[in-house]
VMD Tcl script that builds the backbone (N, CA, C; Angstrom):
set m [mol new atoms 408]
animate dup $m
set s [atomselect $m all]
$s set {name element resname resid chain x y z} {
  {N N UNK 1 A 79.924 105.695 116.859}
  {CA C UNK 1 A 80.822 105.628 115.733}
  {C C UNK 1 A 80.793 106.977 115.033}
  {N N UNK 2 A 82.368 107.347 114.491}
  {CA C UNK 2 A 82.308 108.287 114.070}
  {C C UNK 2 A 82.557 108.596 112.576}
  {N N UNK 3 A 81.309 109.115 111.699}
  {CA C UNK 3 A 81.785 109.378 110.364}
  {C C UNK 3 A 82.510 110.196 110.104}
  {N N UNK 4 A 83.480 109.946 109.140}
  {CA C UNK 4 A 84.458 111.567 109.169}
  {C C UNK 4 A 84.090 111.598 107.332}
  {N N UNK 5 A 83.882 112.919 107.358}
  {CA C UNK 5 A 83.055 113.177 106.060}
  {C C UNK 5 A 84.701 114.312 105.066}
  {N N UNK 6 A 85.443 114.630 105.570}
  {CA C UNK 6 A 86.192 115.766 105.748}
  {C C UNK 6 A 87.588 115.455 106.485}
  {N N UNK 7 A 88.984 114.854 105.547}
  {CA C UNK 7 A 90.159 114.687 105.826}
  {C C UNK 7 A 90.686 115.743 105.710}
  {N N UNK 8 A 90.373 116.943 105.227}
  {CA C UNK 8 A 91.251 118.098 104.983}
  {C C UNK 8 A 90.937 118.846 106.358}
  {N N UNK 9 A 90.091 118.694 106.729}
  {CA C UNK 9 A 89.161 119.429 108.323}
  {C C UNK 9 A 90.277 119.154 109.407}
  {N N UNK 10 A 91.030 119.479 110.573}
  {CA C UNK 10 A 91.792 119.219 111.559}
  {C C UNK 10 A 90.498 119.734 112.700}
  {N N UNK 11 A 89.464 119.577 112.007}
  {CA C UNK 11 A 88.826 120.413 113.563}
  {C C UNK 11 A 88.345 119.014 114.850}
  {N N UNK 12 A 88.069 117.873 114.376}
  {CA C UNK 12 A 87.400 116.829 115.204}
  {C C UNK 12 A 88.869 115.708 115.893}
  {N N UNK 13 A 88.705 115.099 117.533}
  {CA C UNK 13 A 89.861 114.124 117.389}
  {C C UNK 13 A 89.899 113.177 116.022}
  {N N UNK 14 A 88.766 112.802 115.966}
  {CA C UNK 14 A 88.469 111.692 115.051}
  {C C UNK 14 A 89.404 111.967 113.589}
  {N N UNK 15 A 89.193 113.095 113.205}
  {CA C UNK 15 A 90.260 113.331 112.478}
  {C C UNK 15 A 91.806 113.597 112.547}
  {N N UNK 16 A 91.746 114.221 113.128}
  {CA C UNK 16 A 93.332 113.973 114.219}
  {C C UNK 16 A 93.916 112.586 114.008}
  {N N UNK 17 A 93.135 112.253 114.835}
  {CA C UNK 17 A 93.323 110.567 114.730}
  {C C UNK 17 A 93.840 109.852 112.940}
  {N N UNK 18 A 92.696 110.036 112.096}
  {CA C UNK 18 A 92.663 109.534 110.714}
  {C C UNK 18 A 94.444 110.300 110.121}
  {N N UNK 19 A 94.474 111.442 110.515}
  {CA C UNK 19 A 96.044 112.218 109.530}
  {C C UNK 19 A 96.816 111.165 110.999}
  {N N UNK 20 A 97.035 111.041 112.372}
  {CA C UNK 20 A 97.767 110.820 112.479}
  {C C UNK 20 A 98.495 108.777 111.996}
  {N N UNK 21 A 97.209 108.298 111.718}
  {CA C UNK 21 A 97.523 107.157 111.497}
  {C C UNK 21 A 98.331 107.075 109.873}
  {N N UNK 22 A 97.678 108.086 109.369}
  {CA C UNK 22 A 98.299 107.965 108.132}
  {C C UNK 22 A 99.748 108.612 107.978}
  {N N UNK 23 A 100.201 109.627 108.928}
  {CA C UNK 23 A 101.534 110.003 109.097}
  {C C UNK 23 A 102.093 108.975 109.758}
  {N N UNK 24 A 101.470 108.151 110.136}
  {CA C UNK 24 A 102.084 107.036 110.753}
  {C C UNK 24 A 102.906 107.318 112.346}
  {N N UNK 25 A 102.317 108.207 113.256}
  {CA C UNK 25 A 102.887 108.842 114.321}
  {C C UNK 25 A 101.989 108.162 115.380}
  {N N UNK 26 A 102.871 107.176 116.271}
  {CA C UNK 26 A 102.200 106.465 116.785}
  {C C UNK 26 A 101.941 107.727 118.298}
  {N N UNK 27 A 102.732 108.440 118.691}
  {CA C UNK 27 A 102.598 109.363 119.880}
  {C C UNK 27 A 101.328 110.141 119.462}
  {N N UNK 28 A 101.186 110.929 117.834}
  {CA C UNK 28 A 100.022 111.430 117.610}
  {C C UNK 28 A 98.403 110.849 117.782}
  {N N UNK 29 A 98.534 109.189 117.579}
  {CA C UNK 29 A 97.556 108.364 117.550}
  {C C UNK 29 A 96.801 108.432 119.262}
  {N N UNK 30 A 97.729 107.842 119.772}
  {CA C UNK 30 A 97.578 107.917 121.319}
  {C C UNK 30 A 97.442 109.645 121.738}
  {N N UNK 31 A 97.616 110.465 121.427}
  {CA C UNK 31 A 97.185 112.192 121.617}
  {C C UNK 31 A 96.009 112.095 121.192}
  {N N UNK 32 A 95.691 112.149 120.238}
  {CA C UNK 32 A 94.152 112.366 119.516}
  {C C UNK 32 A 93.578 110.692 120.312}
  {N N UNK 33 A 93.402 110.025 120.311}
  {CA C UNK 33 A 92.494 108.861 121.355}
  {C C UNK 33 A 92.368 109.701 122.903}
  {N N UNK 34 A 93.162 110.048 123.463}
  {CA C UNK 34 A 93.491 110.658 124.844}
  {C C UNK 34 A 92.321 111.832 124.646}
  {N N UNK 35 A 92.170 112.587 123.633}
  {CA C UNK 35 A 91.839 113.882 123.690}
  {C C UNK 35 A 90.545 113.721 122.711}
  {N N UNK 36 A 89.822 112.358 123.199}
  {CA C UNK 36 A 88.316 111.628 122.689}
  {C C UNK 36 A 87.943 111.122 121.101}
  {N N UNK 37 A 89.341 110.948 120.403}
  {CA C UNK 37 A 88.916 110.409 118.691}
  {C C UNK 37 A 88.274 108.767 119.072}
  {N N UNK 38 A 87.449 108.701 118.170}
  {CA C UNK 38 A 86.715 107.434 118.177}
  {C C UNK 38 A 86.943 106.347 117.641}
  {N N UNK 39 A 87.408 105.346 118.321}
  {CA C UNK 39 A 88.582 104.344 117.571}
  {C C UNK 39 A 87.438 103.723 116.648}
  {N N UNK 40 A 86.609 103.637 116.492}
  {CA C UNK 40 A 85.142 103.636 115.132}
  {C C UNK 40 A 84.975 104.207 114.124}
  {N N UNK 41 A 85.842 105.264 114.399}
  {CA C UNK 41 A 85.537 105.952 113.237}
  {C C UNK 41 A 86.086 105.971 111.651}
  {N N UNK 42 A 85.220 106.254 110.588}
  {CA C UNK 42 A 85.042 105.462 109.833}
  {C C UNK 42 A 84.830 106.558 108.960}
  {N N UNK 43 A 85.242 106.510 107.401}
  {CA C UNK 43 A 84.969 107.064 106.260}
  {C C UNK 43 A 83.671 106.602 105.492}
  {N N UNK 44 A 82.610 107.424 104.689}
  {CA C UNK 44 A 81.633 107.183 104.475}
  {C C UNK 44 A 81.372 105.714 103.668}
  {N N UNK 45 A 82.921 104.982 103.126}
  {CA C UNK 45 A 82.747 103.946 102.079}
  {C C UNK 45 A 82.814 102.778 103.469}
  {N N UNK 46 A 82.613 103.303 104.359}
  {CA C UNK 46 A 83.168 101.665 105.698}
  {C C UNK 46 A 84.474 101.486 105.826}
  {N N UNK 47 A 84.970 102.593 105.278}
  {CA C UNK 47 A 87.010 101.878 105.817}
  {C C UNK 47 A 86.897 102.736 107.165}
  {N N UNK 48 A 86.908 101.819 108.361}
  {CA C UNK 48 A 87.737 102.274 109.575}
  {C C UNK 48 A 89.313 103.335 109.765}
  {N N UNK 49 A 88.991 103.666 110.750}
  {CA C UNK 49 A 90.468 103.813 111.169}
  {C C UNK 49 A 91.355 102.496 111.305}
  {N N UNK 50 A 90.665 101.448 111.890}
  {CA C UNK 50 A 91.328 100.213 111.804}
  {C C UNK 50 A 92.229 99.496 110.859}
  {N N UNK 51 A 91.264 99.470 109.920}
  {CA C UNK 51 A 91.414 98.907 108.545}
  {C C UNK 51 A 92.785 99.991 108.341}
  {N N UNK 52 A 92.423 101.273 108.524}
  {CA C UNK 52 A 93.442 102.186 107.298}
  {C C UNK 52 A 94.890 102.061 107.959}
  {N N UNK 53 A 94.925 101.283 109.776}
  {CA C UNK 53 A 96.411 101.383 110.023}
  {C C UNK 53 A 96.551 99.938 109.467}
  {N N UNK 54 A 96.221 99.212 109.480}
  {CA C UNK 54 A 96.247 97.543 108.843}
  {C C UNK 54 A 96.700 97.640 107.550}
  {N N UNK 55 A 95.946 98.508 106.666}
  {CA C UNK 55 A 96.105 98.417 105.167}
  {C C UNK 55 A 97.380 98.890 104.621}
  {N N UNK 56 A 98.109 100.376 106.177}
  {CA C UNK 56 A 99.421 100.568 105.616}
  {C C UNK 56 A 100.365 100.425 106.482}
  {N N UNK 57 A 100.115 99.231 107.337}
  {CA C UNK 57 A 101.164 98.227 107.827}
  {C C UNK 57 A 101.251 98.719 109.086}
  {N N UNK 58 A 100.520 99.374 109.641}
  {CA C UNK 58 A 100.556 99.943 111.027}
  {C C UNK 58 A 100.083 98.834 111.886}
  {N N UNK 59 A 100.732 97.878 111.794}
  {CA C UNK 59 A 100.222 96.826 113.289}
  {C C UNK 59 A 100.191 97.488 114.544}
  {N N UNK 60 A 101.556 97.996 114.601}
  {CA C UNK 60 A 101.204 98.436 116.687}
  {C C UNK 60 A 100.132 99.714 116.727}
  {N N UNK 61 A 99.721 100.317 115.779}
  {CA C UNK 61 A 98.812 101.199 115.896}
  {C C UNK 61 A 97.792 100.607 115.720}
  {N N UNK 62 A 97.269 99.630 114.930}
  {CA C UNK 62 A 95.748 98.660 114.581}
  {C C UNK 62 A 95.683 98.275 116.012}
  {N N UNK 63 A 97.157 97.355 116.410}
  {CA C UNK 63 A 96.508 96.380 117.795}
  {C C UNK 63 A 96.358 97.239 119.060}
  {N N UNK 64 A 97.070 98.652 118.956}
  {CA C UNK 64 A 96.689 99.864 120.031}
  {C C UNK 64 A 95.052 100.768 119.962}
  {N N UNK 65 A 94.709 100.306 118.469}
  {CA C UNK 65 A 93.269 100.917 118.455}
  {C C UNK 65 A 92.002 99.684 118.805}
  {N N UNK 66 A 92.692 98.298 118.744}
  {CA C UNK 66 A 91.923 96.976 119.357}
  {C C UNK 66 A 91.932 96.957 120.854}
  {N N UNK 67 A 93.015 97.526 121.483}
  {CA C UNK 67 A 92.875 98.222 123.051}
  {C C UNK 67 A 91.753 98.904 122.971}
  {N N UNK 68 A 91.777 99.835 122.307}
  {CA C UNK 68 A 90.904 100.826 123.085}
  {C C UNK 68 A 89.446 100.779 122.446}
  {N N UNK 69 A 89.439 99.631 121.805}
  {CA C UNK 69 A 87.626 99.337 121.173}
  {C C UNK 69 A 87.344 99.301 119.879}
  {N N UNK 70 A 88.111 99.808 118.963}
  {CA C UNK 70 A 87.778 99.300 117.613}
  {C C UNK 70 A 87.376 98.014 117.375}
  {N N UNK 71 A 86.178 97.654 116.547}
  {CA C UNK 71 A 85.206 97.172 116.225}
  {C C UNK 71 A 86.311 96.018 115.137}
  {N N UNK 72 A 86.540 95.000 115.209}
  {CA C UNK 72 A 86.907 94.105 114.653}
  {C C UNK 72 A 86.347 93.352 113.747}
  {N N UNK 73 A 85.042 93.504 113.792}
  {CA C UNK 73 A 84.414 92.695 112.931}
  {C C UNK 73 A 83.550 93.679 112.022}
  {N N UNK 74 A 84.274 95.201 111.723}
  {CA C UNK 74 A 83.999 96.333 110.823}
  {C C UNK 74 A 83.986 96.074 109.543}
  {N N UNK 75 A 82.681 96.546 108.843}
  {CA C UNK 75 A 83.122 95.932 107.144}
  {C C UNK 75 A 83.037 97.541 106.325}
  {N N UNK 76 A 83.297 97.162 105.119}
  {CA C UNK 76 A 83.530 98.031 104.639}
  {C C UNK 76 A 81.940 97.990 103.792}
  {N N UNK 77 A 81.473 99.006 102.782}
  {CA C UNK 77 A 80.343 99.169 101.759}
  {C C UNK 77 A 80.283 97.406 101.410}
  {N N UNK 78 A 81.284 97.162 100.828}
  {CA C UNK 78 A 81.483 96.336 100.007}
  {C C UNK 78 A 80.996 94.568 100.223}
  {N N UNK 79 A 81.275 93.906 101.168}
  {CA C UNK 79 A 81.820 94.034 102.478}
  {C C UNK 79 A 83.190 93.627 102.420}
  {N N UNK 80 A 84.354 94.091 103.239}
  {CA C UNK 80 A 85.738 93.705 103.205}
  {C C UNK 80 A 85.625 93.721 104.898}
  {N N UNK 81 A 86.210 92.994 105.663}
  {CA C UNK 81 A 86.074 93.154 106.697}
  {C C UNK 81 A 87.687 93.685 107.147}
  {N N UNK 82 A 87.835 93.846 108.976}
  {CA C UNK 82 A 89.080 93.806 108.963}
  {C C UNK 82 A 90.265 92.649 109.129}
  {N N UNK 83 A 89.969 91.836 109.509}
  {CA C UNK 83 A 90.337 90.664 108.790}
  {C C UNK 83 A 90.812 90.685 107.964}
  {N N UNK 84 A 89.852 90.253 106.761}
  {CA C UNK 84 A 90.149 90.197 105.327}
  {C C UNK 84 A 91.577 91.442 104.738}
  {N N UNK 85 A 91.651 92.420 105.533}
  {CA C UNK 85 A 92.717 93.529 105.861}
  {C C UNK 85 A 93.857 93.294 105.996}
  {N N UNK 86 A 93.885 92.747 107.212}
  {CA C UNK 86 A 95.002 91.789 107.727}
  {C C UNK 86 A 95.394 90.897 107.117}
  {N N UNK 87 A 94.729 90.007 106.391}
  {CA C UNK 87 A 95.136 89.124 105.245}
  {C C UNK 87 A 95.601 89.179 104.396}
  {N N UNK 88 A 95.188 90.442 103.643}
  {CA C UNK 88 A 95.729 90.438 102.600}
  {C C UNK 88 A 96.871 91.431 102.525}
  {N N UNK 89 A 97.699 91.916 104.198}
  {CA C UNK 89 A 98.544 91.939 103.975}
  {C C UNK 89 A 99.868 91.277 104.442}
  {N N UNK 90 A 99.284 89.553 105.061}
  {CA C UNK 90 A 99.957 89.190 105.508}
  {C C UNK 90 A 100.763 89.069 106.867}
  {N N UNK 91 A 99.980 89.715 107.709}
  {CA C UNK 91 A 100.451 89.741 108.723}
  {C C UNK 91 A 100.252 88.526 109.620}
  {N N UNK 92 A 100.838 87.297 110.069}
  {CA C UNK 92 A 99.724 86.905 110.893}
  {C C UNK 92 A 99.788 86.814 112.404}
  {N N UNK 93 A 100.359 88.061 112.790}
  {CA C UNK 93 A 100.434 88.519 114.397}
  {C C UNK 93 A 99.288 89.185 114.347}
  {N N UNK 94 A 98.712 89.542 113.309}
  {CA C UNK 94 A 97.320 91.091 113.017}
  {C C UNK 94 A 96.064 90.254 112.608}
  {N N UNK 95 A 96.794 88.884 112.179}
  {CA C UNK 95 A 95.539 87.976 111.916}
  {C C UNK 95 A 94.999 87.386 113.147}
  {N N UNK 96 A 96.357 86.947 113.957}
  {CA C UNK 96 A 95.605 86.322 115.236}
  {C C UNK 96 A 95.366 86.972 116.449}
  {N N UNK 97 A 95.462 88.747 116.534}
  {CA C UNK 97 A 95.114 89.112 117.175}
  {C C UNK 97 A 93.598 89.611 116.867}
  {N N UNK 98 A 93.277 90.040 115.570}
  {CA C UNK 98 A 92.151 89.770 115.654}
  {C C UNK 98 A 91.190 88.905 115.460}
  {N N UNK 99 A 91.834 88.224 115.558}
  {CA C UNK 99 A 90.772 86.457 115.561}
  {C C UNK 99 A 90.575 86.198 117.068}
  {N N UNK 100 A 91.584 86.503 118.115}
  {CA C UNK 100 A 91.944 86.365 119.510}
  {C C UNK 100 A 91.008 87.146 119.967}
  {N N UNK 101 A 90.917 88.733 119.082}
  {CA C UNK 101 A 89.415 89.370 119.886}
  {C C UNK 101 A 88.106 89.486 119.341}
  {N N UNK 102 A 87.740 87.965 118.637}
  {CA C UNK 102 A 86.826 87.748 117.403}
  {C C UNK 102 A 86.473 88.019 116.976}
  {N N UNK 103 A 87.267 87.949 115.602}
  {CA C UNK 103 A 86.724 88.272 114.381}
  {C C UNK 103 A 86.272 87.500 113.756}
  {N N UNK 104 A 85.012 87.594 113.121}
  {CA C UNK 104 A 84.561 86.586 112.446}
  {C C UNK 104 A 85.213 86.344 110.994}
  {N N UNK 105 A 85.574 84.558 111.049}
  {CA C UNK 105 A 86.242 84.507 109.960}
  {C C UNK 105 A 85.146 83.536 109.219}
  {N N UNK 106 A 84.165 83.616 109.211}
  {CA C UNK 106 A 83.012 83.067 108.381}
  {C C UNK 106 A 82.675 84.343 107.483}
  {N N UNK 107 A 82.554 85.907 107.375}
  {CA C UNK 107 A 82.014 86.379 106.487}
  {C C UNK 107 A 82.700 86.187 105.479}
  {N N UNK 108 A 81.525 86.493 104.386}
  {CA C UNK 108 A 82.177 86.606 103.133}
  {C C UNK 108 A 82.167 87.901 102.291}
  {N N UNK 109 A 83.364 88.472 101.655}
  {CA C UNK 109 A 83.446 89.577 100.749}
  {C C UNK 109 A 82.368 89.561 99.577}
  {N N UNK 110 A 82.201 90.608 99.162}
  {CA C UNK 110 A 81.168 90.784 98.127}
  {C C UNK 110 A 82.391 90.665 96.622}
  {N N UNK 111 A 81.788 91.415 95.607}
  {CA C UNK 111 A 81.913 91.352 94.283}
  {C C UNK 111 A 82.072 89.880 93.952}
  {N N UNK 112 A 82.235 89.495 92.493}
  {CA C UNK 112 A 81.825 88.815 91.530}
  {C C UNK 112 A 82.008 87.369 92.738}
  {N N UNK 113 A 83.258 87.379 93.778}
  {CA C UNK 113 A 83.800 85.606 93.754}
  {C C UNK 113 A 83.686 86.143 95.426}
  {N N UNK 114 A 82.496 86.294 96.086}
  {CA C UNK 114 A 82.823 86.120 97.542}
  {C C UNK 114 A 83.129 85.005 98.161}
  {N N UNK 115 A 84.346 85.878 99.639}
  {CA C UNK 115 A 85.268 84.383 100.169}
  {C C UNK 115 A 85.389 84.854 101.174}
  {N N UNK 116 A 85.569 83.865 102.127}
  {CA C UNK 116 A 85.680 84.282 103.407}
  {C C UNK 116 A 87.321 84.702 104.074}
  {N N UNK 117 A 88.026 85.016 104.676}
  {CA C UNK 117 A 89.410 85.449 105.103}
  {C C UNK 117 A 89.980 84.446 104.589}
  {N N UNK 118 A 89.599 83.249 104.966}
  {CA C UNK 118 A 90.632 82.090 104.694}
  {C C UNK 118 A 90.622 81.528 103.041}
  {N N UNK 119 A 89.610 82.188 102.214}
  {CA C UNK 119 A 90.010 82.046 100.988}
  {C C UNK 119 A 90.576 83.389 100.487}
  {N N UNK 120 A 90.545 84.272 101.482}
  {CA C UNK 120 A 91.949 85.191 100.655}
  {C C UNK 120 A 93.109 84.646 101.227}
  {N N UNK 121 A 93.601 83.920 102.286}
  {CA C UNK 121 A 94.807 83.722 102.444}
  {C C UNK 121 A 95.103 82.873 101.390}
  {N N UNK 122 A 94.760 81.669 100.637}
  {CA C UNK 122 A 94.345 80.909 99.847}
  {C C UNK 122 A 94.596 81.721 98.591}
  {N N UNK 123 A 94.060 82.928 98.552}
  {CA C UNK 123 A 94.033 83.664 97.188}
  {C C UNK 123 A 95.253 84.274 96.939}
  {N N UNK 124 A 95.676 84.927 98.157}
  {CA C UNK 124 A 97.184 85.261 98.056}
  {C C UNK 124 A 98.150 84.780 98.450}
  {N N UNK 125 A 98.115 83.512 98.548}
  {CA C UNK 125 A 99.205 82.778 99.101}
  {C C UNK 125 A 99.791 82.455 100.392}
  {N N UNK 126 A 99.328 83.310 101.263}
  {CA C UNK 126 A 99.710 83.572 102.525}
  {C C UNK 126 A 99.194 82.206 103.628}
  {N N UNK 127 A 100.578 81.160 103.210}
  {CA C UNK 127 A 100.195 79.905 103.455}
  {C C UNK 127 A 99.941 79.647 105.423}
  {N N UNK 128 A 101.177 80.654 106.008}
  {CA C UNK 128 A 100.932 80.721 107.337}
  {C C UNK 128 A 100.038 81.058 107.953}
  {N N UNK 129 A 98.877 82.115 107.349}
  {CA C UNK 129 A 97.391 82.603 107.413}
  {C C UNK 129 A 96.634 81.326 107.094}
  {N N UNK 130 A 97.000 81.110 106.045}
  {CA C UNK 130 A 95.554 79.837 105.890}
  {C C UNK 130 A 95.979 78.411 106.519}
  {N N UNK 131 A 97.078 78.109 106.999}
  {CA C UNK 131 A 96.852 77.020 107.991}
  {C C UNK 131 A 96.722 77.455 109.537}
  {N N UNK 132 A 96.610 79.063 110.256}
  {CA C UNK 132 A 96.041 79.238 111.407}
  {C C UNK 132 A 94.268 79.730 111.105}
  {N N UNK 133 A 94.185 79.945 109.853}
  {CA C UNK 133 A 92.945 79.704 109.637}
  {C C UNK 133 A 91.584 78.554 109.931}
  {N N UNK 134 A 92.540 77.989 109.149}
  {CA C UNK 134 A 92.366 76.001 109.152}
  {C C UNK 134 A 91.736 75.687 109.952}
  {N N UNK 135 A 93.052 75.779 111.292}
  {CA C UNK 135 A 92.978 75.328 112.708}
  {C C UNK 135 A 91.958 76.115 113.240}
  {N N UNK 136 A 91.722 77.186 113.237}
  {CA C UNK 136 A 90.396 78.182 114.310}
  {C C UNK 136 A 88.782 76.933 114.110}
}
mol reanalyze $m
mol bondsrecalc $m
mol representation Tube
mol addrep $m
């Protein structure tokens, strides 16, 4: 796994990787993976690369970095998992693909009211999440 300490740095794939997910360039994503970025890799607070295409709606780039090995059941400091990611933004093609390559939907988030995925779908409404929740 790779820490990336340094977003302004272009020198590592791993970073490559991190600007291209966030430019949202799915050809750049697949360049920097090809040319060894670490689909693990991870900012010092625990947000993945995973998490960060999930969080800004990058499904075919999240479920292209679940190809190639990103860690699904990645938490953050806190803990937020990626899951809990996917949840709370509703996706639930991103929910059941990573439930499909198990994710555990028993952890629970930290601060004051920890819950597990299916009480954030619950928390935000996301009624189609929490009845394939249900069912798992």
């Amino acid at each position: 796994m790779t820490l990336i300490t340094n977003l302004n740095s272009m020198a590592t794939p791993s970073e490559r990787l991190w600007h291209a997910i966030a430019a949202k360039d799915f050809a750049k994503v697949k360049l920097s993976m090809d040319k060894g970025a670490d689909a693990n890799a991870h900012l010092m607070c625990g947000t993945s690369v995973l998490m960060h295409a999930i969080q800004i709606g990058q499904f075919d780039i999240a479920k292209f970095l679940v190809r190639k090995g990103a860690d699904v059941n990645a938490k953050t400091i806190d803990p937020f998992t990626v899951l809990m990611y996917a949840v709370s933004t509703g996706d639930l093609s991103m929910v059941k693909c990573l439930v499909g390559e198990g994710a555990d939907t028993t952890v629970l988030s930290g601060g004051d009211q920890p819950m597990t995925a299916l009480g954030l779908a619950v928390k935000f409404n996301r009624v189609d999440i929490e009845v394939y929740l249900e069912s798992r």
